[in-house]
C-alpha positions in Angstrom: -75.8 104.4 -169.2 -79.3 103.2 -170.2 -80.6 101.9 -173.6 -83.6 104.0 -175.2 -85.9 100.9 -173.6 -84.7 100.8 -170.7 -85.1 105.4 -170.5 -88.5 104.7 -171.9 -89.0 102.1 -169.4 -88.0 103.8 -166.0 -89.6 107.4 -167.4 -92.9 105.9 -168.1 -92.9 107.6 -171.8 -93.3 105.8 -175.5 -90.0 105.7 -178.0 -92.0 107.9 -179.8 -91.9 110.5 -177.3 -88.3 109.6 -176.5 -87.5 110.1 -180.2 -88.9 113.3 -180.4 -87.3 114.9 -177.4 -83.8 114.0 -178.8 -84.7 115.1 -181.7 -85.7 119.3 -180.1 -82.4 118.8 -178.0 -84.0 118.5 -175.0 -82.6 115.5 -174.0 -79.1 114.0 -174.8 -77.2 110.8 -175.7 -74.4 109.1 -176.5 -73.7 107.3 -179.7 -71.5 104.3 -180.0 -71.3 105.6 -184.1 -72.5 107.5 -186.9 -75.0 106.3 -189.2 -77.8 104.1 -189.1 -77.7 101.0 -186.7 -75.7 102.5 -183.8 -77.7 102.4 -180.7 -77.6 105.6 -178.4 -77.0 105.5 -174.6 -78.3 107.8 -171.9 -76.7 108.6 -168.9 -78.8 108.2 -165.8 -79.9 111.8 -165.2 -82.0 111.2 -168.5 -84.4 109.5 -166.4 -85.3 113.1 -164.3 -85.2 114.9 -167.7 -87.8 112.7 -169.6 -90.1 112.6 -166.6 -90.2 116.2 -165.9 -91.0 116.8 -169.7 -93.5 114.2 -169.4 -95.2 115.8 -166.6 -94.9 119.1 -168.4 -96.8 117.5 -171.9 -99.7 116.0 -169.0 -100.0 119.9 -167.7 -100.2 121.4 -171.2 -103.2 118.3 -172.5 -104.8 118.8 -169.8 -105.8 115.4 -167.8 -106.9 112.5 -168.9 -110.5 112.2 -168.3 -113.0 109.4 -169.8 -116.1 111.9 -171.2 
C-alpha cells in the first residue's frame, strides 16, 4: 500500500491532481477511518491508474510548448 506522497511520487502527478481523481472515482483507496485526519492508502496498481490518466490529461492539453 502506498501513501498519497508516495502515489504522487512514483506517478509523476501533484496531490492536487491525486485529490481530484479520488474525488471522480477514478481512482480508489483505502481508509484507515472516517472523518478528517485519517490518511488513505493505495494499493500498488494505483500507480498504472494515475499515470495512464496523466497521460490522458497531456493528450487532451495538448503539449507543453514554450511560445
Amino acid at each position: 500500500m502506498l501513501t498519497s506522497k508516495e502515489l504522487c511520487a512514483a506517478a509523476g502527478i501533484t496531490y492536487r491532481q491525486l485529490n481530484y481523481w479520488v474525488g471522480q472515482g477514478w481512482i480508489t483507496y483505502e481508509s484507515d477511518g472516517k472523518g478528517s485526519g485519517y490518511r488513505y492508502r493505495y494499493p500498488l496498481g494505483s500507480i498504472a491508474e494515475a499515470a495512464a490518466l496523466r497521460e490522458a490529461s497531456a493528450v487532451r492539453r495538448g503539449p507543453l510548448v514554450a511560445s
